[in-house]
N, C-alpha and C positions, 0 to 999 in steps of 0.2 A: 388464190394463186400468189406466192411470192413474188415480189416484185425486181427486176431483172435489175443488175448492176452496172450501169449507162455513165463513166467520166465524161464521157466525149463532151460536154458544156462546161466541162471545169477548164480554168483558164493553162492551170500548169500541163494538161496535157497536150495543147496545141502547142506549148514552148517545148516540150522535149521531143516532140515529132522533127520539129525544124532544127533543133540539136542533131538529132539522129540524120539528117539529112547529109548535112556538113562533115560530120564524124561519128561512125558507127562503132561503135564497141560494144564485147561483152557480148554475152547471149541472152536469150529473149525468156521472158522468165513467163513461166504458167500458172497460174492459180486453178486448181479444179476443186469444184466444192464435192461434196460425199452425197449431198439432197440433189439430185435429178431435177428439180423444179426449177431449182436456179443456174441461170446459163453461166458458162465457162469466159472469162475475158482472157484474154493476151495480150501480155503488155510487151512491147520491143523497145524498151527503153535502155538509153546505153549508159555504161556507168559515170559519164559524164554529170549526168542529172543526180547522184549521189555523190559530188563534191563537195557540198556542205556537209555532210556527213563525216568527211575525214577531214576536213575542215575543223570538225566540231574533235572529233578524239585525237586532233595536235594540243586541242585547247586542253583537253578531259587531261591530259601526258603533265601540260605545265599546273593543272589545277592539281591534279594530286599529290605534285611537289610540293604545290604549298601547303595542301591540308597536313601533309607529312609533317612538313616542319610545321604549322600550325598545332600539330599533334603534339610535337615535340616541346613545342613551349609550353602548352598546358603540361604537360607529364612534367616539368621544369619545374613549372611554378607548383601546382599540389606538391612535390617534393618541399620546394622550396616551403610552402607552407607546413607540411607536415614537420620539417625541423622548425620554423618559428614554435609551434603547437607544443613539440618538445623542449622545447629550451625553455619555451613558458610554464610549462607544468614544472621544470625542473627547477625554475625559476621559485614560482608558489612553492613545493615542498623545500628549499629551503628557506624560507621566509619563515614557510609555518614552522618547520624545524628550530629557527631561530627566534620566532616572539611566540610561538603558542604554547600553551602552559596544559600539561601533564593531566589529566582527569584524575581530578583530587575530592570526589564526595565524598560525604562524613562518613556517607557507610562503608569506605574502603582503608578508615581508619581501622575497626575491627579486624581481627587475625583471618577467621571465617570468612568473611569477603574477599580478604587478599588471594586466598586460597584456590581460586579457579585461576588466576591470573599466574601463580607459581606453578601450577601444575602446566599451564602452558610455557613458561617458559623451563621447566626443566624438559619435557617434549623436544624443543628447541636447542637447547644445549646437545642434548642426546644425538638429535639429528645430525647437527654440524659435526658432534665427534665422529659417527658414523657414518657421514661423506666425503670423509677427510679420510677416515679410514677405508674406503672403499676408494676413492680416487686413486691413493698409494696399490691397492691391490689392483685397480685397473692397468695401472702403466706396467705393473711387474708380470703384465699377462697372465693373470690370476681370472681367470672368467667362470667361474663355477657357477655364481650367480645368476650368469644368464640361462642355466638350463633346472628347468623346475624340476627334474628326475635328479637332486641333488647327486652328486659321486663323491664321498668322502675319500681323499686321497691317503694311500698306504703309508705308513711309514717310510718304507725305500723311497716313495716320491715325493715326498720331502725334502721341500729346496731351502735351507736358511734360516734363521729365527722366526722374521716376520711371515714367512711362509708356516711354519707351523703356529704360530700365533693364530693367525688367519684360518688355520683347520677347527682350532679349538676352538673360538668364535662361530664357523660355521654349527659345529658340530651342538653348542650353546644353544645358537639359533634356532635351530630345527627343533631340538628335544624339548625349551623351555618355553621359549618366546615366540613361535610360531601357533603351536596351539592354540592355546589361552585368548592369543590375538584371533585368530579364525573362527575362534566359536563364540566369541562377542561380535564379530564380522556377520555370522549366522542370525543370530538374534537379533541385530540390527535391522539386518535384511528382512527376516519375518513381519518386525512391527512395521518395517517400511510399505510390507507388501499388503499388509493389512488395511495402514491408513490409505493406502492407493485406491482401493478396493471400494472403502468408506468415500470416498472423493468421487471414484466413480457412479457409486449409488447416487449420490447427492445430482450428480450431475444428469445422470437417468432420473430421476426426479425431477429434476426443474424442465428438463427436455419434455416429460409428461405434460405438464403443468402448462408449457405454452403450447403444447401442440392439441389440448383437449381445450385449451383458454380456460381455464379454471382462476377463481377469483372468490374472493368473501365479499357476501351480498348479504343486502340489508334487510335485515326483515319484516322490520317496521320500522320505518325510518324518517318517517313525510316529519320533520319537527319544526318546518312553517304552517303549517296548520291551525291557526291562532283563532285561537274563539274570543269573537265581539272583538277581533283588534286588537287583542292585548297578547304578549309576548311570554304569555305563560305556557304556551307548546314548544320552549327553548328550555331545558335544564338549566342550573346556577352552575356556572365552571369556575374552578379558577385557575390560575394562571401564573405559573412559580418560574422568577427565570433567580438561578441561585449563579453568584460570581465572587472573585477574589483579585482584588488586584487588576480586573480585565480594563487597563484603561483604552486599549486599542477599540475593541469593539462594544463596549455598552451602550453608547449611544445608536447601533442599529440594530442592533438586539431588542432593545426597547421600544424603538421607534416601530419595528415590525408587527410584535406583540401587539401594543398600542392602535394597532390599525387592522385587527381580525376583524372579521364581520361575523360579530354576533351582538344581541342588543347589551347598550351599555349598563343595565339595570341589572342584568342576569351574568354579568361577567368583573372576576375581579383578577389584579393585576398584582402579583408582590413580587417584588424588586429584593430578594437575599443576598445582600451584600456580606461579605465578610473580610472586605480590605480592611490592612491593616495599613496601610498609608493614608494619612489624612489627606492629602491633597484628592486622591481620587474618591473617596466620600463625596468629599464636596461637588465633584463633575455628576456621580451619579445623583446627589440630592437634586441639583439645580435641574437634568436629563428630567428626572419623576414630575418635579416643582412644573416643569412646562408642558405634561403632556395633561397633569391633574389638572392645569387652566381651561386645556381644551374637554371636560368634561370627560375625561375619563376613571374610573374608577383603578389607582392606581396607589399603591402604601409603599411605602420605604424603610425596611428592618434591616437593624446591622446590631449585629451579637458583638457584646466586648471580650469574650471568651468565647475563642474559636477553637471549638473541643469537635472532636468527632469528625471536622472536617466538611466535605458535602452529606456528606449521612445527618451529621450532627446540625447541619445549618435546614434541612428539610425537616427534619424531626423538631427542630423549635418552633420552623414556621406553623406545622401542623396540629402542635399544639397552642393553637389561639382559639377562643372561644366563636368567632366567626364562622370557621372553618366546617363548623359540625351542620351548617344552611347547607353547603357544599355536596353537589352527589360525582362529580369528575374534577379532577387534578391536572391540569397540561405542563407537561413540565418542559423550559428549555434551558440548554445553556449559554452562556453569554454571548456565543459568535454566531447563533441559529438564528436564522429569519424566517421562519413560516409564512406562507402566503395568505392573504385575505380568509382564503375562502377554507383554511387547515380545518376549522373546528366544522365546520360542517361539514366535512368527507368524512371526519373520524368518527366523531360525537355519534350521528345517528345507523352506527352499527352496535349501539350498547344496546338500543330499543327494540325488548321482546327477545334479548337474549340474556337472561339473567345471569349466568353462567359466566359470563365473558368479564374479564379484570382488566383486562389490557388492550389498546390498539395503537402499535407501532408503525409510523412510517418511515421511511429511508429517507437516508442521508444522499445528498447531491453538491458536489465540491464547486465553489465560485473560484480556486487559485487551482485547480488542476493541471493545467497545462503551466506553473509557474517556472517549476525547472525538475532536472528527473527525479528529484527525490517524492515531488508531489504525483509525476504521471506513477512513478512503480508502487504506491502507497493507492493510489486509484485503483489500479488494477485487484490489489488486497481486497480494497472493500468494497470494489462492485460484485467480487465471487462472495460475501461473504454476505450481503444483503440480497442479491440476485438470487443465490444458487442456496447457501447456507440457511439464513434467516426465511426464505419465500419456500421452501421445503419441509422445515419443521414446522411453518405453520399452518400450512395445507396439511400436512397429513399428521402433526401429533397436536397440533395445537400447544405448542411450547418452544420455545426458544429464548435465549437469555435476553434481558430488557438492556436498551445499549443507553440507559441514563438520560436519554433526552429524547426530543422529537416523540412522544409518548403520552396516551390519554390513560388515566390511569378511572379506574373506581374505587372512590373514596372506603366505598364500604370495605372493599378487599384489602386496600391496604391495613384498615383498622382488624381483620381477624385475622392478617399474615403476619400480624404481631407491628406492624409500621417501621420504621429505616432503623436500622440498628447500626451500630459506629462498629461494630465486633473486627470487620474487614475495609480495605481499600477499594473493596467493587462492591459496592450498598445496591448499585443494580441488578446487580446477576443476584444477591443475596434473597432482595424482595422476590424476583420473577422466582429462583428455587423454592424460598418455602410459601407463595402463591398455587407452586403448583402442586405442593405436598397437599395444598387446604382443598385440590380440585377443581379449582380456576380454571378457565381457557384464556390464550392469548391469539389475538389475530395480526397478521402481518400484512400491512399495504404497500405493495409495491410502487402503485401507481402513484401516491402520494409523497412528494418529495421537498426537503424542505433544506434549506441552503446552509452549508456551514461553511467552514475550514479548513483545510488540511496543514499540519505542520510543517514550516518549509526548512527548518535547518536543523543538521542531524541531532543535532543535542535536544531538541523539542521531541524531537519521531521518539527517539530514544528513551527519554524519561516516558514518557507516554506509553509505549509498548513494555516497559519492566515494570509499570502499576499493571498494567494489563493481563500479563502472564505470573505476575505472583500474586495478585489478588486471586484467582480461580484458586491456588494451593492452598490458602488459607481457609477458603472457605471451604475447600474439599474436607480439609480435614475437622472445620467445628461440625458442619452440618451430615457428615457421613451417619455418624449415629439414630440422626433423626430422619435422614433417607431411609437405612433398614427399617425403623419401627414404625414405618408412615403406613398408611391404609391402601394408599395407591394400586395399582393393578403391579404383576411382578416386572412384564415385560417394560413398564414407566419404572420402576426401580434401576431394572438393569440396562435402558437407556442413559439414568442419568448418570450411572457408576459408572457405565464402560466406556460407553460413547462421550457423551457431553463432558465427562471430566477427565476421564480416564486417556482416553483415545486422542482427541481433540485440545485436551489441554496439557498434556503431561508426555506422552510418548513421542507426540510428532517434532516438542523440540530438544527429547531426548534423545531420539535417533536425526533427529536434520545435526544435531553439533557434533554425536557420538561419533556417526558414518562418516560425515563427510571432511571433517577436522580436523578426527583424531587420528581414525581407524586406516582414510585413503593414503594419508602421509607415511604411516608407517609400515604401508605393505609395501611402498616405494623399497624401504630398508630391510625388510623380511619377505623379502619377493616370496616364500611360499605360505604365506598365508595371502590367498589371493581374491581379489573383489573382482568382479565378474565385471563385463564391459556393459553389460546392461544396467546394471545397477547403479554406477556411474552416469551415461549418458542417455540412452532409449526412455528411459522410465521416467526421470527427472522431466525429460523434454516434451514426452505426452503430458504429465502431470503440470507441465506451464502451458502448455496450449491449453487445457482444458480451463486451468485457473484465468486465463487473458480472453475466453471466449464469451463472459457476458460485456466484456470492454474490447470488441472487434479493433476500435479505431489504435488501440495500442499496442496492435499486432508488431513492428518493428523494435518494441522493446523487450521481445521475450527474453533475448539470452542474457541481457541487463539487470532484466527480472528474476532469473534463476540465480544469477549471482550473487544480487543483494540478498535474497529469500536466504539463501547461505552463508552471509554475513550477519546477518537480524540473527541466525541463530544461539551466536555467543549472545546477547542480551538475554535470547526468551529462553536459553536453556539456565542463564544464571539467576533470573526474574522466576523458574520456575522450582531451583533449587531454592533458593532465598525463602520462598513463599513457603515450600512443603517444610520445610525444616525452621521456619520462623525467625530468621536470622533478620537483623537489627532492618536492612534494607527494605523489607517486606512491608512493613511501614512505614514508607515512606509517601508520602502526598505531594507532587510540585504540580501544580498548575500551569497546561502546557502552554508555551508562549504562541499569540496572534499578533498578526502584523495588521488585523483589520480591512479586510480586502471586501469590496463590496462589488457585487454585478452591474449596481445600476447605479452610476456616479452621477446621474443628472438627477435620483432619488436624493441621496445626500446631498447636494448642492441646495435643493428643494427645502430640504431640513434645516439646511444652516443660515436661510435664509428665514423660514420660520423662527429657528433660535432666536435671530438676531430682533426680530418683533415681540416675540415673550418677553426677550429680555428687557427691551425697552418696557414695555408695559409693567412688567415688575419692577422698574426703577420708578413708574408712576408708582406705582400702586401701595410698594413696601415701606415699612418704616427704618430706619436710618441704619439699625443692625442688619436688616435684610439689605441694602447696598452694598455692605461694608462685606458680607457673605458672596453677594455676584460680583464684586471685583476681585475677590480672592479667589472665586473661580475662573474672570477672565485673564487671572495673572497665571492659575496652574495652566490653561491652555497654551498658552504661550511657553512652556518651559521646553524645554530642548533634550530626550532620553539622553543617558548617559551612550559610550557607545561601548561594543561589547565583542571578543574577539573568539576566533571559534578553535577549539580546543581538537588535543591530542590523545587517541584512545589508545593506551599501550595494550589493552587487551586485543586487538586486532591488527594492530600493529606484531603483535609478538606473533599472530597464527599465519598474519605475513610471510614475515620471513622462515617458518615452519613451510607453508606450503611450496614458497617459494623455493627452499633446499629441495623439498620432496620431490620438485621439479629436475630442479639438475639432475639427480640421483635417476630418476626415471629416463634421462638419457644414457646413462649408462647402460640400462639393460634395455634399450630400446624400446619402449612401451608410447608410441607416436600418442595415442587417444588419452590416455594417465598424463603426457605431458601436456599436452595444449589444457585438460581441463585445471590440472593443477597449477599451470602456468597464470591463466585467464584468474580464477578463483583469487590465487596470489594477491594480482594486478590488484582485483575489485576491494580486498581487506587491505591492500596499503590508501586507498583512493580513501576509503571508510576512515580507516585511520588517523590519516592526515588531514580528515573532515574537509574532503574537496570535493564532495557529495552535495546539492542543499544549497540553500541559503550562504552565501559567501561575507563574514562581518569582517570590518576592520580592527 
């Protein structure tokens, strides 16, 4: 039985009875409940005993004033902030306007080079005469344009010069320049619809893949198994970290390497230096000098002729007589730390798979969150090793090898013909004709090993133009030897359509074509017309999809669609350069590291070790070896030059192209064409003025 509803022992209800006594008010209020169980009270309480109550909403009347105006001063101050913000930004671009200096590489000495930068700005001239011409027909009430059922007006309605100028223009319009533009608009849109398609597949694949847990498992793999104690159930590995110049990060690069757990008998260490600055020699010799003290099995090679590059600096190593004890290869580059335990997650997925050439694992950023140009460069490569890499290697066993973080088999490199200098991407060259020989490659996701990401745009930038005209060049040496290969056909016309074709060549022929070229100039040819989907719906699936293996980056999507459409002018001219071989395509620069590590109390750790090697090797050396560690402890101490961040006129120039497309697009009213043309604008002047990134003096 419920239990009955009894105040009568609470103290407040004997004071409003005695209230009620003195002065009655108000009527007497009933509570009845709906459940029969529970008895009915009646309370006769007069409103006397509800004076704190209005008590309380005099006080609620003056507190809302204040929030009001409390409200009011924030909205004040954000204003107020928002104009410092702008006056600063306005501030920086003309600073950068006034000290930063023009992007002047060698390759843009060439005519060829120049030549995507001229075709964007004749675009540009184009544009402004045609908004300038369209603004005069705007005021003279000349609206023809806003109606897509063109109406060529008769002779008798014919008002004036510039009015019949303006018919003959239109009439231009329609018959010459509307087509032509429409039906590259169409074919844009097809390879667009295609790569979505492909994007989508992928993405239903890696969805597969975590929801069945699918994973590459080892077959035989126990390689502590060591008969009578001795460490001959460990393969001989070795261990290639190739650099240039990297004075930032060699010393944890090394140090990392230098501390895998495998035995020290079965593992060797080569340090492929190819700096051509003496001073950093010296840092990297004396780094080897003190890890060799501690019994490590560690060499130190530096080529006086740096031919070939990193292909050419792997291929000399590999040809040492040592080398052939060797049955794995671990390769990294100088900013990678692998964890203790890298070589045995990888290593014993080669045992009892003869077949297998390859085991790759992914890349893990330690400056990710440095500033936005590292978070939207994250989001890249988490869809790219997530979704991309962990798909082709479940289900074709192939995908391009990303240069590092990589266990190779000695043997395979030796029948895939070994590193050939022919191209700029030596890695994707090996993983192709590996897999022409038959090879399998596996992909661990789980496996993750620490690098870097470039944090100012001129690093992303050279970095991504080796990226995307490396693939052209090799499309075109190795296409021949793809057709005549033995491979199965459906692996043929994987690697022609998709892997190169698809993936390297169309998607940034249509991200620059469509969105660059094509959406500006329907602003000024309103009837050749791009469809609203194709602009906005499609793009913004296609970035949720790419930000979904990097949830936490979800707040940068539309930041992300923007850059993806500024990157374009680079990887569309990184991929012309490449296909047609133009001076650029060759080019090799070595992306710059600021040296960032995760674990700073690690390094502190190390530099207090240094500082004990070094002493010991002042015992221990003779008087030329002092004279060598003071000259190293004097390059430590040197101070980098400082360095200031430059001016891209080629996005700069598609700026103020988009920018006009903008206005224009208020003219005929087109709300959805102007905010994205607007935004887009913004994000290529931001690029431009390298206010993107890493900010230098």
């Amino acid at each position: 039985m419920a239990p009955s509803l009894d105040f009568s022992k609470w103290g407040w209800v004997k004071e409003a009875s005695n209230s009620t006594s003195s002065s009655k008010k108000g009527n007497p209020v009933v509570v009845t409940m709906e459940n029969p169980n529970y008895s009915v009270l009646e309370i006769n309480g007069p409103d006397s005993a509800f004076q704190p109550v209005n008590k309380d909403r005099t006080k609620n009347a003056k507190q809302f004033t204040w929030v009001l105006l409390l409200k009011a001063h924030k909205a004040v101050n954000c204003v107020a902030w928002i104009g410092n913000s702008l006056c600063s930004l306005i501030s920086s671009v003309k600073k950068r306007l006034f000290f930063g200096a023009v992007e002047s590489d060698e390759s843009d000495k060439s005519m060829k080079a120049k030549l995507l930068f001229r075709v964007i700005v004749a675009f540009l001239v184009m544009a402004m005469a045609f908004l300038l011409f369209e603004i005069v027909a705007h005021f003279k009430g000349l609206y023809y344009f806003h109606n897509h059922n063109l109406h060529v007006p008769q002779t008798w309605e014919i008002k004036g010069l510039f009015h019949e100028v303006y018919v003959k223009w239109l009439e231009f319009r329609v018959d010459y320049i509307a087509p032509p533009i429409q039906y590259l608009s169409n074919f844009c849109i097809i390879l667009f619809l295609i790569q979505s398609i492909d994007r989508m597949v992928l993405c239903l694949g890696c969805f597969w893949i975590k929801f069945r847990k699918i994973k590459p498992l080892v077959v035989d793999g126990n390689v502590e198994d060591d008969l009578e104690g001795s460490n001959y159930g460990y393969p001989l590995v070795l261990v290639q970290i190739p650099m240039c110049n990297e004075k930032e990060v060699y010393e944890q690069s090394i140090s990392a390497v230098c501390q895998l757990d495998w035995p020290k008998d079965r593992l060797l260490v080569q340090v492929l230096d190819d700096s051509d600055d003496e001073s950093i020699q010296w840092l990297i010799k004396g780094e080897v000098a003190k890890w060799s003290q501690k019994g490590v099995n560690i060499i130190y090679r530096h080529r006086k002729y740096r031919t070939g590059y990193k292909a050419g600096n792997l291929k000399s190593a590999m040809n040492c007589d040592y080398v052939k004890d060797y049955e794995f290869v671990a390769i990294f580059d100088a900013d990678f730390q692998p964890c203790p335990d890298f070589l045995k997650q990888t290593v014993p997925h080669f045992k009892g798979n003869p077949e297998l050439a390859l085991v790759q694992a992914r890349w893990t950023f330690v400056n990710k969150d440095e500033n936005l140009l590292t978070r939207l460069q994250n989001i890249n490569l988490c869809f790219h090793f997530e979704v991309e890499q962990q798909v082709n290697g479940i289900f074709l066993n192939f995908f391009g090898f990303n240069g590092t973080a990589g266990v190779w088999r000695v043997k395979a490199l030796e029948e895939s013909g070994g590193w050939l200098e022919r191209t700029t991407v030596e890695d994707m060259d090996i993983a192709v004709r590996a897999h022409l020989n038959g090879w399998k490659f596996i992909y661990l996701n789980d496996v993750k090993v620490l690098c870097e990401l470039p944090e100012s745009y001129e690093a992303y930038k050279k970095q991504q133009h080796r990226w995307h005209s490396g693939p052209m060049q090799l499309f075109r040496v190795c296409l021949p030897a793809i057709i005549t290969s033995k491979i199965a056909f459906w692996k043929k016309t994987n690697l022609i359509l998709l892997f190169f074709l698809l993936r390297k060549l169309i998607l940034p022929f249509y991200s620059f074509t469509l969105f660059c070229i094509i959406l500006p100039l329907t602003m000024f040819v309103p009837e050749a017309e791009l469809p609203i989907w194709v602009i906005c719906y499609i793009p913004v699936f296609m970035s949720f999809l790419n930000i979904l293996p990097a949830p936490k980056s979800f707040p940068f999507i539309v930041p992300y669609l923007l850059f993806e459409n500024t990157m374009s002018v680079t990887k569309f001219n990184a991929m012309v350069s490449g296909l047609f071989q133009l001076g650029s395509s060759y080019e090799w620069i070595v992306t710059k590291k600021s040296g960032r590590s995760s674990e700073p109390d690690l390094l502190a750790a190390e530099e207090r070790d240094s500082k004990a090697m070094s002493l010991q090797l002042h015992r221990g050396t003779s008087d030329s070896g002092l004279s060598e560690l003071n000259k190293i402890k004097k390059l430590q101490e040197t101070v980098p030059a400082k360095k200031m961040n430059k001016i891209y006129k080629k996005e700069l120039a598609l700026a103020f192209l988009l920018l006009t497309a903008a206005i224009r697009s208020l003219l005929s009213s087109q709300g959805m064409h102007f905010y994205y043309l607007l935004f887009q604008g913004v994000a290529f002047l931001l690029v431009g003025l390298d206010l993107i990134g890493e900010q230098m003096s």
